[in-house]
C-alpha positions in Angstrom: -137.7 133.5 161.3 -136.8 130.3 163.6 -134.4 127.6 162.4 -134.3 124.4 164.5 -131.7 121.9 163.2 -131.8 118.4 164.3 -128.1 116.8 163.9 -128.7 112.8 163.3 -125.3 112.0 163.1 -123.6 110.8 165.6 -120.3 112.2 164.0 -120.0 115.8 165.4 -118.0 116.5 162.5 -119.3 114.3 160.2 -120.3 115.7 156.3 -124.7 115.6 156.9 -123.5 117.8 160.2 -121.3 119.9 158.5 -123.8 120.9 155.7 -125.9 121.6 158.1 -124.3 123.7 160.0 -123.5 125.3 157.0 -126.6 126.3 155.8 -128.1 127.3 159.2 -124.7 129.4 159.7 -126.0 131.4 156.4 -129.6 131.4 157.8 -128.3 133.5 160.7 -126.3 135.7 158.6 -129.7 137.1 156.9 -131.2 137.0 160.5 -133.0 133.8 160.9 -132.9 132.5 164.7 -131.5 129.3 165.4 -131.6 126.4 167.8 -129.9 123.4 167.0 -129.7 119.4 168.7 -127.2 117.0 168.6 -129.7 114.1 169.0 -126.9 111.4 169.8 -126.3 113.9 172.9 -129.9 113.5 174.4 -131.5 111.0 176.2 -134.6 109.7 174.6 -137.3 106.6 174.1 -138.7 106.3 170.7 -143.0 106.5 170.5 -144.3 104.1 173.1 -147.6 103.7 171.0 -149.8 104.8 173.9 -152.1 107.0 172.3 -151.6 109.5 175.1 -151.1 112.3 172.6 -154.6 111.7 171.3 -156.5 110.8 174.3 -155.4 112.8 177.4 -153.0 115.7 176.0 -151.7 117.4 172.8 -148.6 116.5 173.0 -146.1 113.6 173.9 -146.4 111.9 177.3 -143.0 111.3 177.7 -140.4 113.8 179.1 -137.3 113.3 178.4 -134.7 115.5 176.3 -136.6 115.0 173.1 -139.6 117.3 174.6 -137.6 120.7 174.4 -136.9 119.6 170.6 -140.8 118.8 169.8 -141.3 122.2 171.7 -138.5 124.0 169.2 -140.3 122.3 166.2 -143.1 123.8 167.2 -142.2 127.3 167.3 -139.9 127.2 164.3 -140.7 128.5 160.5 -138.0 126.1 159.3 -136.8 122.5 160.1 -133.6 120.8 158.7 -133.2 117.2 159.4 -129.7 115.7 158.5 -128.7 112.3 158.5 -125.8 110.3 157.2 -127.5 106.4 155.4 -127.2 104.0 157.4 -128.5 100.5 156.9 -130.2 102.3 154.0 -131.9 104.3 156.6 -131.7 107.3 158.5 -129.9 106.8 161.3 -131.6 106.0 164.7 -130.8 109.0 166.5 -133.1 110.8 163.4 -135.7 107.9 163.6 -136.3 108.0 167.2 -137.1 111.6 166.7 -139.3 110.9 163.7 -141.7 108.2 165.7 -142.2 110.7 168.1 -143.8 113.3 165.8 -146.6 111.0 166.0 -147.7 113.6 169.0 -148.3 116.7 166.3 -150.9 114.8 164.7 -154.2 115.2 166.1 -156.7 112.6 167.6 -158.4 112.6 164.2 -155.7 112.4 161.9 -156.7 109.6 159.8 -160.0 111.8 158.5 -159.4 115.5 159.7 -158.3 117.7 156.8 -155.7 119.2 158.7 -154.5 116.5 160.7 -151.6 118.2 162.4 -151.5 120.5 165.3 -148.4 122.1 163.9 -148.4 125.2 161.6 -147.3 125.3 158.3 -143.0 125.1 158.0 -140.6 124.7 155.5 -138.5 121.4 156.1 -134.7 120.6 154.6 -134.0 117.2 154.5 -130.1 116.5 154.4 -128.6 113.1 153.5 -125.1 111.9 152.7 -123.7 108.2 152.0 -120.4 107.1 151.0 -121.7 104.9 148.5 -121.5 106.5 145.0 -124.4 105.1 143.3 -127.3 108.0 143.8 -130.0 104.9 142.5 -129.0 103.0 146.1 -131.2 104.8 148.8 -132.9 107.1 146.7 -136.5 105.5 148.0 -135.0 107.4 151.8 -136.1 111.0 150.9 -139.3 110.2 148.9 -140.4 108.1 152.3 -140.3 110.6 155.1 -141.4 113.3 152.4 -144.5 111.8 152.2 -145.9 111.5 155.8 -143.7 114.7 156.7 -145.7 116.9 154.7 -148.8 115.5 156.4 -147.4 116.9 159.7 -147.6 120.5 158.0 -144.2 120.4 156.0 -145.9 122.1 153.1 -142.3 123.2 151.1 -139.7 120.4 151.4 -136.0 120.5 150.1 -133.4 117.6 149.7 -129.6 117.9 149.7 -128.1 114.6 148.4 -124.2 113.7 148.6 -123.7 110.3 147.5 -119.6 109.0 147.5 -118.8 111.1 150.7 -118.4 109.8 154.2 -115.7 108.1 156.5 -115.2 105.2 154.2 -114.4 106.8 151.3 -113.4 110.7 150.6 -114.5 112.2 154.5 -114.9 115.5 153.4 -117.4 117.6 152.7 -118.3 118.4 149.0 -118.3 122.2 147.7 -120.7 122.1 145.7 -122.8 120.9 148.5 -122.3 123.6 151.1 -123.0 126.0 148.2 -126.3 124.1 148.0 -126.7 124.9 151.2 -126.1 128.4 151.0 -128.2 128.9 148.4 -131.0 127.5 150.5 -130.6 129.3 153.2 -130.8 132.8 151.9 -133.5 131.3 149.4 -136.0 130.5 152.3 -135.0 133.1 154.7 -135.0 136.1 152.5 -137.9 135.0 150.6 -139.7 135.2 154.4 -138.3 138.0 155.1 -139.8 139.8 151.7 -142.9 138.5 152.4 -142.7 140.0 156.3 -141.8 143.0 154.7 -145.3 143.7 153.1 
């Protein structure tokens, strides 16, 4: 099994990273593979809305740093996003990364029954604010879970932590990395069962 982690943050130590790291430390423990991006440590454009990926190629035009992690995403079984709110967004490190998965969908996305070029994966979706009311930002998650699961994230997971980050208590939660665990042997050794047959 292939883990890519894409760090938003651009906190190398910050909590989203941390519970990341976290679960895709466990991930490799029951023998998952994994590749891992700091995305504030790349060099990258956002989509430049040129069609290019539907008209001359099947994938993104542009090559730059973000084209060995579209590459990873391709290959992997399992994706984890992370992303401390910001703005009431993810960051733009995460978003820049987001516009270009425009590439996996195909030229006739809009009416093909399977409009992306990528197989099916399982997708963790990791967010932490320091504000403590879970009600603010809660629309974040729901958003990208929509359109994600168009691009072939067929199983999607959310870990939450709301009332953590540098302005308030700037460390990470228990409970949370146990989530994380939990996750991580969950979809790995479910795969592994299933490879097993």
């Amino acid at each position: 099994m292939k883990v890519v982690t894409l760090l938003g943050s651009p906190r190398s130590q910050g909590i989203s990273t941390t519970i990341a790291q976290r679960f895709q430390g466990t991930a490799a423990k029951f023998g998952a593979e994994i590749r891992s991006f700091e995305l504030n440590r790349l060099s990258y454009k956002g989509c430049q809305g040129c069609y290019a990926c539907k008209k001359s190629l099947d994938h993104c035009i542009l090559n730059d740093d973000l084209t060995d992690v579209l590459a990873a995403v391709t290959e992997s079984d399992v994706v984890v996003l992370s992303s401390p709110v910001y703005y009431g967004d993810v960051t733009a490190q995460l978003k820049g990364f987001i516009d270009r998965t425009f590439s996996y969908l195909k030229p006739d996305y809009t009416t093909n029954t399977v409009p992306s070029r990528l197989s099916t994966k399982k997708l963790v979706f990791i967010l932490t604010q320091g504000h403590p009311d879970e009600t603010l930002f809660a629309d974040i998650f729901p958003r990208y879970d929509g359109f994600l699961k168009w691009l072939g994230f067929s199983e999607t997971h959310l870990i939450r932590t709301c009332g953590f980050g540098p302005s308030t208590v700037d460390s990470v939660p228990e409970q949370k990395l146990v989530q994380a665990d939990e996750l991580a042997r969950q979809l790995v050794c479910d795969r592994n069962q299933l490879l097993s047959f």
